[in-house]
N, CA, C and O atoms as a GROMACS GRO file, in nm:
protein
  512
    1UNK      N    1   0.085  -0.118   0.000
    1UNK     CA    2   0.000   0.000   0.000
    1UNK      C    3   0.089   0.124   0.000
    1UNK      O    4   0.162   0.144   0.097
    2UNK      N    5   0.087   0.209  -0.103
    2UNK     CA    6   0.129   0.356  -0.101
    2UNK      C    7   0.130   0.435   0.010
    2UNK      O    8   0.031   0.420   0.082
    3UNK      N    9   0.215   0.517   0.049
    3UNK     CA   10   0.171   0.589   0.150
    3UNK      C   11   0.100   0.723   0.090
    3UNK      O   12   0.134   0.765  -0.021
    4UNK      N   13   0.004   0.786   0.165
    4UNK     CA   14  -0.044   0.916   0.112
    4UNK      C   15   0.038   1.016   0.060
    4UNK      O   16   0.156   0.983   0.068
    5UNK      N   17   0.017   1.138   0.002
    5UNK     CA   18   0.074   1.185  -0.073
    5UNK      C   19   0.154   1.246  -0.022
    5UNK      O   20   0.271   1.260  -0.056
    6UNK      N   21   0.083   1.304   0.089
    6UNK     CA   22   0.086   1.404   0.169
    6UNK      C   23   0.162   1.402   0.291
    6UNK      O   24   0.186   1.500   0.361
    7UNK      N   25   0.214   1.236   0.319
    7UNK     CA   26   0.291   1.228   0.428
    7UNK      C   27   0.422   1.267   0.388
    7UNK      O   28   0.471   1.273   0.275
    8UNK      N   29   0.485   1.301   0.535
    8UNK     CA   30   0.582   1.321   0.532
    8UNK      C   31   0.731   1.278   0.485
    8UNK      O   32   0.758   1.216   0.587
    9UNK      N   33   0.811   1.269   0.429
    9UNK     CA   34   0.915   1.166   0.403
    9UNK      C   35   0.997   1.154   0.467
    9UNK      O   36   1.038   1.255   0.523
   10UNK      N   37   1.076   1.006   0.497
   10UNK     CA   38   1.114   0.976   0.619
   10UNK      C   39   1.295   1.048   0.569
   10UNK      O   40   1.341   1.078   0.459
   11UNK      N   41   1.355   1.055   0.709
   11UNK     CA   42   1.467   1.161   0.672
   11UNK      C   43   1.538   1.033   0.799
   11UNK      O   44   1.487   0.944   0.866
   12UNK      N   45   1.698   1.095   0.780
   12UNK     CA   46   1.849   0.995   0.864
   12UNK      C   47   1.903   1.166   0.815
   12UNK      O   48   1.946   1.224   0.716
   13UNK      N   49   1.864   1.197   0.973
   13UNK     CA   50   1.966   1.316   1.013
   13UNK      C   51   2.101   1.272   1.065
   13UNK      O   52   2.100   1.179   1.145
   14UNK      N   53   2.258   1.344   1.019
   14UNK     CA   54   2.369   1.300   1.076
   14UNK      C   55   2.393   1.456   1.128
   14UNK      O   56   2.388   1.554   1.053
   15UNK      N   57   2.422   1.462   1.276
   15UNK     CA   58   2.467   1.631   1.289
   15UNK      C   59   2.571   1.650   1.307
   15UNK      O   60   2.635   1.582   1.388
   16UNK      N   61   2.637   1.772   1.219
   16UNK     CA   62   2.775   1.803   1.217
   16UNK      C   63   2.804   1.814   1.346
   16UNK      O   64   2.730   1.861   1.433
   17UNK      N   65   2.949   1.757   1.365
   17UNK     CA   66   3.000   1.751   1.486
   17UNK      C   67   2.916   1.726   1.645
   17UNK      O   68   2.942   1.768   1.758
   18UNK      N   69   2.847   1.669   1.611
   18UNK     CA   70   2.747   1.616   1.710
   18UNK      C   71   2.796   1.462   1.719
   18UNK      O   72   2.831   1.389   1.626
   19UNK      N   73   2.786   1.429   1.884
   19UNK     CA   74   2.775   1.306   1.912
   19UNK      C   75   2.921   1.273   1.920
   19UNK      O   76   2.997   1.369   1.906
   20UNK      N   77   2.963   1.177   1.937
   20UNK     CA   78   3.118   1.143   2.012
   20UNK      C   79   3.203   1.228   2.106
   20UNK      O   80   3.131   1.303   2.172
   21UNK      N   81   3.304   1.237   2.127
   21UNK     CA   82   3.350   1.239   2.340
   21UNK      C   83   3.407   1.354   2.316
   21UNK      O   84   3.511   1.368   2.380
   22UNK      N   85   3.371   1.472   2.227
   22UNK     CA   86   3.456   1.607   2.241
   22UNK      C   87   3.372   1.635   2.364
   22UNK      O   88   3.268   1.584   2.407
   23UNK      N   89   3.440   1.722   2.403
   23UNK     CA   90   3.392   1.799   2.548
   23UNK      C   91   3.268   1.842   2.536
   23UNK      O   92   3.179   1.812   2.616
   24UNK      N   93   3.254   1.920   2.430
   24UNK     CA   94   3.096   1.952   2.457
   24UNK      C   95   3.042   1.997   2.281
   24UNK      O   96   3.092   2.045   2.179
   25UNK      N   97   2.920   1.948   2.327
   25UNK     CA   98   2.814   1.956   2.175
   25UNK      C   99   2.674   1.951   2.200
   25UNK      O  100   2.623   1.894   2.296
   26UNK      N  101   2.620   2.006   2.120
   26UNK     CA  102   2.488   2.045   2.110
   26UNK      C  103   2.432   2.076   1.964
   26UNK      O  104   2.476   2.169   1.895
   27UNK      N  105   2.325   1.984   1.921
   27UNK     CA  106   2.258   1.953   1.855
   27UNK      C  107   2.066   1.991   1.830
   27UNK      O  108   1.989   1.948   1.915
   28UNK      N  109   2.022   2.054   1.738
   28UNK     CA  110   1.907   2.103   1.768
   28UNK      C  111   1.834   2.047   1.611
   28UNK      O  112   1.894   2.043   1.504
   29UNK      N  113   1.713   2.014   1.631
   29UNK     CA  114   1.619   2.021   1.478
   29UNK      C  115   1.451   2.070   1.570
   29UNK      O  116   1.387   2.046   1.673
   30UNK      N  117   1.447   2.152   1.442
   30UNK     CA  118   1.312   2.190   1.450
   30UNK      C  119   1.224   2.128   1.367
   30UNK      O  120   1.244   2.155   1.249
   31UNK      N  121   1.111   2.035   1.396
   31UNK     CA  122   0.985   1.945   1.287
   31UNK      C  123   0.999   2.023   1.159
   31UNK      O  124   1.062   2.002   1.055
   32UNK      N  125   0.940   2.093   1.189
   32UNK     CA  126   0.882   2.193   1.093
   32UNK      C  127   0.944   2.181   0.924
   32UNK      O  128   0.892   2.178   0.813
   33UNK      N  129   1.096   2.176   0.983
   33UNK     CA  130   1.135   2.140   0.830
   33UNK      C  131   1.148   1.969   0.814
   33UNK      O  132   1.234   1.931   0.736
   34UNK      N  133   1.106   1.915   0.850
   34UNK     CA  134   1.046   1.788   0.825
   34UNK      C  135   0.939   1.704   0.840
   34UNK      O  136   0.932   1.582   0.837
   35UNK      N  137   0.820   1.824   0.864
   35UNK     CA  138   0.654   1.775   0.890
   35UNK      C  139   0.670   1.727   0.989
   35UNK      O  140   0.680   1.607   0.963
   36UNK      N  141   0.683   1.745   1.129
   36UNK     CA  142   0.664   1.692   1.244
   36UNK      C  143   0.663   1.833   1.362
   36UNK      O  144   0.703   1.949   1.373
   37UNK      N  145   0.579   1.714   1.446
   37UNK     CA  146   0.530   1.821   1.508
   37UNK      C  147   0.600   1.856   1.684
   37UNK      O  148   0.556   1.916   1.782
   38UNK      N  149   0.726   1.781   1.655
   38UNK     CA  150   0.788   1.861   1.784
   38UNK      C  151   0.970   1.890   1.704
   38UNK      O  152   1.039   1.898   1.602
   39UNK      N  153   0.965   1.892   1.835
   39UNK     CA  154   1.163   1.946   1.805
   39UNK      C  155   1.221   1.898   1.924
   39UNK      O  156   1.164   1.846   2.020
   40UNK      N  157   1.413   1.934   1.894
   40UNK     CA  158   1.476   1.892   1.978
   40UNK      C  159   1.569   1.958   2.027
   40UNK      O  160   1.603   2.049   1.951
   41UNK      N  161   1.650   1.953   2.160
   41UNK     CA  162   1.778   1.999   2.173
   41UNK      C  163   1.865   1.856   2.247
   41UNK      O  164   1.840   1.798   2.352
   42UNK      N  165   1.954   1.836   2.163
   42UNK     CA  166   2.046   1.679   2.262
   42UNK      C  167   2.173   1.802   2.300
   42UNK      O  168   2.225   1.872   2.213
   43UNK      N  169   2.201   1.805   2.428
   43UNK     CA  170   2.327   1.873   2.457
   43UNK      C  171   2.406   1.726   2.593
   43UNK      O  172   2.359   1.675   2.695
   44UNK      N  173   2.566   1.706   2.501
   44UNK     CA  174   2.615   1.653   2.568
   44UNK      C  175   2.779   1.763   2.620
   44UNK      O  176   2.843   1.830   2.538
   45UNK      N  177   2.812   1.753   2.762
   45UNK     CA  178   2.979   1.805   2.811
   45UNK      C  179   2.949   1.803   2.907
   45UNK      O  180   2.850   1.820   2.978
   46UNK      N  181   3.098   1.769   2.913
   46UNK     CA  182   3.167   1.764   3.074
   46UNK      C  183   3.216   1.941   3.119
   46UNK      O  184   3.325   1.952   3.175
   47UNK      N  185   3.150   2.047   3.099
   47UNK     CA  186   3.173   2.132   3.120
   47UNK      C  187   3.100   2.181   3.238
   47UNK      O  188   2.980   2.175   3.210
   48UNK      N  189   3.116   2.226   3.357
   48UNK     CA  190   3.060   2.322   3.458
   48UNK      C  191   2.968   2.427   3.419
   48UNK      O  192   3.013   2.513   3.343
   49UNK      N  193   2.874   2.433   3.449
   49UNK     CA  194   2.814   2.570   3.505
   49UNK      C  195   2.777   2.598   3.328
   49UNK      O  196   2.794   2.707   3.274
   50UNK      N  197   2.722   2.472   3.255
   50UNK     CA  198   2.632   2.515   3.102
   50UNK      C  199   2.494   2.499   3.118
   50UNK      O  200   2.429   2.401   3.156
   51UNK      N  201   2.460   2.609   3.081
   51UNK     CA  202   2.282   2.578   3.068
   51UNK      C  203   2.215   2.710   3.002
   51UNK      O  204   2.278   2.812   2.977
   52UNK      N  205   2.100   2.694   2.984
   52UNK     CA  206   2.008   2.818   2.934
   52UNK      C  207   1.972   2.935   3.016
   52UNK      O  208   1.946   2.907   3.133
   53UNK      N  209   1.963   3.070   2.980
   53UNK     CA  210   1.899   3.124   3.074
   53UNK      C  211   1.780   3.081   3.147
   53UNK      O  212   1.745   2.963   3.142
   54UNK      N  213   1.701   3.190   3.229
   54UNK     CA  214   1.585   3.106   3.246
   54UNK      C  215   1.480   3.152   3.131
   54UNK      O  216   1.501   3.254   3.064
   55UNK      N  217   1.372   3.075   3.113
   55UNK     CA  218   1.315   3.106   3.036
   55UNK      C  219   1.130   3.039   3.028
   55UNK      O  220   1.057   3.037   3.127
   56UNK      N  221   1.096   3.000   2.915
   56UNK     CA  222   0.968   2.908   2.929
   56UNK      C  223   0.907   2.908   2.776
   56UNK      O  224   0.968   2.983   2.701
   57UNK      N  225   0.856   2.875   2.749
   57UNK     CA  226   0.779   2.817   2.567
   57UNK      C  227   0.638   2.790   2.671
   57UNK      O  228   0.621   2.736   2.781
   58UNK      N  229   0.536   2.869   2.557
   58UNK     CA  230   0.424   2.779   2.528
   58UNK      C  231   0.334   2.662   2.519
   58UNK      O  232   0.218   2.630   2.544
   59UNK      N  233   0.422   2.625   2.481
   59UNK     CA  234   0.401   2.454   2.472
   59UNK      C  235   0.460   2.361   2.602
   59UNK      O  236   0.494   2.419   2.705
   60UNK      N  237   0.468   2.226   2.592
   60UNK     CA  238   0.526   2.116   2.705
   60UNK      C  239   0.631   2.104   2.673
   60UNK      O  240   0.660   2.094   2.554
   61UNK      N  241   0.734   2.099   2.785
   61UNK     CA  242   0.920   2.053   2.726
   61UNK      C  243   0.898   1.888   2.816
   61UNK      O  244   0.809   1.858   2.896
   62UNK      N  245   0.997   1.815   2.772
   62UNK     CA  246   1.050   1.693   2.841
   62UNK      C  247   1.180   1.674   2.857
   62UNK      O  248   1.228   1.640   2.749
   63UNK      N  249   1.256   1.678   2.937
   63UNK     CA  250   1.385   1.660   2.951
   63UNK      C  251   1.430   1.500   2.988
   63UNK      O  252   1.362   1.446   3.074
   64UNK      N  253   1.486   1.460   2.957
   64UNK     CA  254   1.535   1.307   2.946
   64UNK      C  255   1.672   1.319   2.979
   64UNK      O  256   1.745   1.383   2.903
   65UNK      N  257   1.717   1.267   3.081
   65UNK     CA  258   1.856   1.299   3.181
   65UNK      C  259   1.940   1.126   3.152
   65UNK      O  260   1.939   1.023   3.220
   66UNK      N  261   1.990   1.154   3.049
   66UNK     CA  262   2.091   1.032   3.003
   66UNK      C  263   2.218   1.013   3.117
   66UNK      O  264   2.243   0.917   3.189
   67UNK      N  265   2.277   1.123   3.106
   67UNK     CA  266   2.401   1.113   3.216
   67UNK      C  267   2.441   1.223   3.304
   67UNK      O  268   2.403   1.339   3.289
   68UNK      N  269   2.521   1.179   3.399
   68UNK     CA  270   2.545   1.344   3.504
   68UNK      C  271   2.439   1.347   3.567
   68UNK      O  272   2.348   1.268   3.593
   69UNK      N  273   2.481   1.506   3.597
   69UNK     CA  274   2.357   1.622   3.688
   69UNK      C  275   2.375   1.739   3.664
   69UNK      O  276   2.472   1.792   3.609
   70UNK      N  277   2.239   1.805   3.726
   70UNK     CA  278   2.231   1.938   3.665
   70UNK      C  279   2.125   2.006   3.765
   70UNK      O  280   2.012   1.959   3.783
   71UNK      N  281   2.172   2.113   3.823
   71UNK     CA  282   2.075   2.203   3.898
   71UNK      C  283   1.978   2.270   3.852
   71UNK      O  284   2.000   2.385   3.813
   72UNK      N  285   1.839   2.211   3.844
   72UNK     CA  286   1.756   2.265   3.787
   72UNK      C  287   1.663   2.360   3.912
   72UNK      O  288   1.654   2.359   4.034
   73UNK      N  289   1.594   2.450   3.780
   73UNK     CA  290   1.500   2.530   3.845
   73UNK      C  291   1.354   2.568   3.753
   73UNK      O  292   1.343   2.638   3.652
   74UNK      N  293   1.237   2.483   3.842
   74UNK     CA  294   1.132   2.452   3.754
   74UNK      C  295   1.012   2.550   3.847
   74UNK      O  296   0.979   2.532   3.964
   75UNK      N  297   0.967   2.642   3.762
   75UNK     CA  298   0.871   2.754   3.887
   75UNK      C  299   0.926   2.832   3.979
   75UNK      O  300   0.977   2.941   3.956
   76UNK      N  301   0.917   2.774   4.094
   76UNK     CA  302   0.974   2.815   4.259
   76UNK      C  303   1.059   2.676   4.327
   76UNK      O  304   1.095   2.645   4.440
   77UNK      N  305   1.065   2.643   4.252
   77UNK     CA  306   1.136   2.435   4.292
   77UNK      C  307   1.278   2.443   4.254
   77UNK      O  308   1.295   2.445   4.132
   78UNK      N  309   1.392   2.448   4.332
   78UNK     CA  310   1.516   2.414   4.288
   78UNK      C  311   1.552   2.287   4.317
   78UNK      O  312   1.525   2.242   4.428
   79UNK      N  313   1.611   2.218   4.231
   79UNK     CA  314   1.642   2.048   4.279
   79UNK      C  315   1.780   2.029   4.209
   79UNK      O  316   1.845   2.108   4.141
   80UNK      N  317   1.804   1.896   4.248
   80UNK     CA  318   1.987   1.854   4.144
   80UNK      C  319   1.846   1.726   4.105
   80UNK      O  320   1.766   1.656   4.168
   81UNK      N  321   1.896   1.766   3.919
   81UNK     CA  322   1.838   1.630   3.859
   81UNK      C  323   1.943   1.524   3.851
   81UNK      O  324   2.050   1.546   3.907
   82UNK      N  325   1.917   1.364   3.761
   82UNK     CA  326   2.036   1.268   3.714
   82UNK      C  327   1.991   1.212   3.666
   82UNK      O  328   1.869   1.220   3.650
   83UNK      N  329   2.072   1.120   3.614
   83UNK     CA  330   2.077   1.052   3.503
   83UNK      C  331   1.943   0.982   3.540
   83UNK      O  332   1.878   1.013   3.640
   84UNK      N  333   1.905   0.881   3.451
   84UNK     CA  334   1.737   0.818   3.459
   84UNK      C  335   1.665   0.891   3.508
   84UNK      O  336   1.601   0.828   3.592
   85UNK      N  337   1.629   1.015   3.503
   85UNK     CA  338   1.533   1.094   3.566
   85UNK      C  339   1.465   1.231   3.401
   85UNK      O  340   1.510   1.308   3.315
   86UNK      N  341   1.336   1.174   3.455
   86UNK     CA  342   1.288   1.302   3.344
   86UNK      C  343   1.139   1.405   3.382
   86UNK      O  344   1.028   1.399   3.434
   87UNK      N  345   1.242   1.507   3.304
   87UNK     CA  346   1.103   1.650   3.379
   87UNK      C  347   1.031   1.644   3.274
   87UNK      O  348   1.052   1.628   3.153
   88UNK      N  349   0.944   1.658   3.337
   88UNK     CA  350   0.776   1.693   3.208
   88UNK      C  351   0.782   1.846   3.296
   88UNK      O  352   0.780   1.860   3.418
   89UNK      N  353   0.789   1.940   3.202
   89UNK     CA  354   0.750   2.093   3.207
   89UNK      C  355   0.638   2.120   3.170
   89UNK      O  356   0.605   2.062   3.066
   90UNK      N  357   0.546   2.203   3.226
   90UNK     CA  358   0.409   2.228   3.168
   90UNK      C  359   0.430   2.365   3.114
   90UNK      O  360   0.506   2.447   3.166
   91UNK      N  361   0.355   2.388   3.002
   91UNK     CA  362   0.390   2.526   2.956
   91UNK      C  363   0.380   2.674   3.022
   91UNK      O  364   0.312   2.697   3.122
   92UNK      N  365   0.448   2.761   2.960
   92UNK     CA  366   0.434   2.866   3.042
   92UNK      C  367   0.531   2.809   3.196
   92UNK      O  368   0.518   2.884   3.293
   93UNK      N  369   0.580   2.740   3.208
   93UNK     CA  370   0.652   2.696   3.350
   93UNK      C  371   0.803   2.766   3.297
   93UNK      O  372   0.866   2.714   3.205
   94UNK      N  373   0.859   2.909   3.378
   94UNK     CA  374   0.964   2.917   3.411
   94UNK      C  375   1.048   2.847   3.437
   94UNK      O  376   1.034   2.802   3.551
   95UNK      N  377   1.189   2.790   3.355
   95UNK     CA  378   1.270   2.679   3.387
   95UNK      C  379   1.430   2.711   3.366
   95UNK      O  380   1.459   2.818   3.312
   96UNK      N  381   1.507   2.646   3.395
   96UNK     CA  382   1.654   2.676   3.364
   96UNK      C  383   1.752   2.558   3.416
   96UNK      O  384   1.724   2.507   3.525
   97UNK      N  385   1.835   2.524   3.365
   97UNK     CA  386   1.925   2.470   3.476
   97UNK      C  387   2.103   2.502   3.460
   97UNK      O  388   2.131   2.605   3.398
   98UNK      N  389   2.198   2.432   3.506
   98UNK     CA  390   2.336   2.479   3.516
   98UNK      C  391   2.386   2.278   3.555
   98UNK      O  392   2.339   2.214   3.649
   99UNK      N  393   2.468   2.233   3.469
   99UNK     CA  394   2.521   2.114   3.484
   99UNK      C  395   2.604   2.156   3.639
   99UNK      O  396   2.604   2.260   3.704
  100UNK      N  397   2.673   2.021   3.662
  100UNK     CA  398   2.714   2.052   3.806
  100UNK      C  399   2.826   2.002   3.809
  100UNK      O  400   2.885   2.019   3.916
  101UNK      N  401   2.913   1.910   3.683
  101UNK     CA  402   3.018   1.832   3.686
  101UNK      C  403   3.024   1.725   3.729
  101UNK      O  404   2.922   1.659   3.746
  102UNK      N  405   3.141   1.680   3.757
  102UNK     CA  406   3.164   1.550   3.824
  102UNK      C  407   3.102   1.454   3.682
  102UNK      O  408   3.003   1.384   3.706
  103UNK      N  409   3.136   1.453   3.597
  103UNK     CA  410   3.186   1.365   3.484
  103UNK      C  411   3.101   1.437   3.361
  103UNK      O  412   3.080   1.558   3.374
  104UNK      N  413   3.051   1.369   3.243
  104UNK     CA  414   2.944   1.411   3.175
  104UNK      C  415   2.799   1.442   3.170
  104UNK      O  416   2.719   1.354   3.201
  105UNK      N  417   2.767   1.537   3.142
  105UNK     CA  418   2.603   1.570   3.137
  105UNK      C  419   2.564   1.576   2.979
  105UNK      O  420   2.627   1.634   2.890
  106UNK      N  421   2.434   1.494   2.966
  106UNK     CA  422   2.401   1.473   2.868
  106UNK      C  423   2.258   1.452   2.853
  106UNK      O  424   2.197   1.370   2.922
  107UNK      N  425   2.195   1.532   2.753
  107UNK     CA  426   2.023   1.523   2.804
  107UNK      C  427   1.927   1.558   2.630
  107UNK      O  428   1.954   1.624   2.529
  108UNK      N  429   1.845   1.495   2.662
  108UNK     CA  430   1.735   1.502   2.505
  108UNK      C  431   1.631   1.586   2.585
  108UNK      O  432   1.567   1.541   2.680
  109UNK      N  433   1.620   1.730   2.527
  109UNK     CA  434   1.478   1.833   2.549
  109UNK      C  435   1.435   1.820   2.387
  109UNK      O  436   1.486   1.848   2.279
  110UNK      N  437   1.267   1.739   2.453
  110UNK     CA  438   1.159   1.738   2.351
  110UNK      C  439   1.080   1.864   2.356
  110UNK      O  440   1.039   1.905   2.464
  111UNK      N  441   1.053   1.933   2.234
  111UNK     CA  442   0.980   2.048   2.234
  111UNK      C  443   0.859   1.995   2.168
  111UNK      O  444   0.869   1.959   2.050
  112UNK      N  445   0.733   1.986   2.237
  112UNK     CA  446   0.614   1.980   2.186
  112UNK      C  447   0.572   2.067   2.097
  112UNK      O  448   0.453   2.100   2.104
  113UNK      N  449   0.661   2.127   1.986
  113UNK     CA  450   0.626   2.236   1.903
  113UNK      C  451   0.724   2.215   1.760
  113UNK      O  452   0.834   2.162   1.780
  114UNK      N  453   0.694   2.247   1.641
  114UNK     CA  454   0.744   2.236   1.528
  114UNK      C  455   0.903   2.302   1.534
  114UNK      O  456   1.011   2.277   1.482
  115UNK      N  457   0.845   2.410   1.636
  115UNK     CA  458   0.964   2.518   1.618
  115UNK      C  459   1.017   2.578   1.714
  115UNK      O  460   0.909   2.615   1.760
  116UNK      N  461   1.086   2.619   1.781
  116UNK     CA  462   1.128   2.658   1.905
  116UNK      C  463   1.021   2.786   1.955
  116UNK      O  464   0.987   2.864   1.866
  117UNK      N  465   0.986   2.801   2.047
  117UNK     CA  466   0.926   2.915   2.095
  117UNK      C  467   0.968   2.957   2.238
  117UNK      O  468   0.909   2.907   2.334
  118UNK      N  469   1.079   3.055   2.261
  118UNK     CA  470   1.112   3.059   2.343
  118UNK      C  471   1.112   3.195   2.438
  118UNK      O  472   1.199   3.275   2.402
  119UNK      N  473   1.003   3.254   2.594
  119UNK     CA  474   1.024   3.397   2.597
  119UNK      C  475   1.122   3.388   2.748
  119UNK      O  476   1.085   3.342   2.856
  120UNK      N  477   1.290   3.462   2.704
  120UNK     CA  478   1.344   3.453   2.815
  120UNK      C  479   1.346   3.566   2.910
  120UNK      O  480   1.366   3.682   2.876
  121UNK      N  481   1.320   3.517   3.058
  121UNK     CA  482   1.296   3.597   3.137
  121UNK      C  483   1.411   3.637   3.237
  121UNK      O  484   1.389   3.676   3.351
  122UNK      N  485   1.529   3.624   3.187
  122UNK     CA  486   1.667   3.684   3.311
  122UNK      C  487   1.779   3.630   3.236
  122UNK      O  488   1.830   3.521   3.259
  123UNK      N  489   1.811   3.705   3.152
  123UNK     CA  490   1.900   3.724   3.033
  123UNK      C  491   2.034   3.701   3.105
  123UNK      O  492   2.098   3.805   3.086
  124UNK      N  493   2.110   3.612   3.182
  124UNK     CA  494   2.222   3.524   3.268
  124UNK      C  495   2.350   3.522   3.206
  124UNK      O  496   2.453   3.541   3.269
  125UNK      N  497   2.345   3.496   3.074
  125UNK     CA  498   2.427   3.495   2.999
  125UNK      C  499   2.445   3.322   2.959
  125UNK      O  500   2.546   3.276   2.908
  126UNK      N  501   2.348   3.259   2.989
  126UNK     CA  502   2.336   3.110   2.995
  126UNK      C  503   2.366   3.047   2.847
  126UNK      O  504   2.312   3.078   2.741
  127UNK      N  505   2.472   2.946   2.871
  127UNK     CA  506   2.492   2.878   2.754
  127UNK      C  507   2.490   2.719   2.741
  127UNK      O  508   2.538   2.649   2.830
  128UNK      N  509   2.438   2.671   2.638
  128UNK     CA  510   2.360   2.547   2.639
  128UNK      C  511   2.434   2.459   2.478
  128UNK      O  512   2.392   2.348   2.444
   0.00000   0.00000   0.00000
């Protein structure tokens, strides 16, 4: 059976310099340019004190905590996340975090959105 016309076509993303043991990398796709309806950020390093300002999207984030830790801050809630552990963000939820060291941090943020939508609220100088 054909697939519809209209579906999407299936894609094998390779990202430049993404993925293997350099110190640090970060990787992003937005659906949108491939008919789907979320997005991503994979950020892996062994670097101290990396993360986003704070900020929040519209939509739901999911964070998926592969390795390490990382001081997060979700609302009014500060916690140390780790590895096997994952945040469901509800939208509009103020969030941020800062890795903490002590070996690699490495994490998949699902964006329930085609495209990034992001309004930041304490411009830190945060890098991700």
């Amino acid at each position: 059976m054909a697939a519809p016309t209209n579906a999407p076509e299936p894609h094998v993303i390779t990202a430049p310099g993404g993925a293997g043991d350099s110190p640090h990398w970060s990787t992003t796709l937005e659906g949108s340019a491939y008919g789907v309806e979320v997005s991503y950020i994979h950020l892996s390093t062994t670097r101290v004190d990396v993360g986003p300002p704070l900020h929040q999207h519209p939509y739901p984030e999911i964070i998926l905590i592969r390795q390490g830790r990382a001081m997060f801050t979700l609302g009014s809630e500060r916690f140390v996340a780790v590895a096997g552990q994952t945040l469901v963000i509800p939208p509009d939820t103020p969030h941020t975090f800062r890795t903490l060291g002590g070996g690699r941090y490495e994490s998949l943020a699902l964006h329930q959105s085609p495209e990034f939508v992001s309004e930041i609220l304490e411009a830190d100088g945060g890098t991700a």
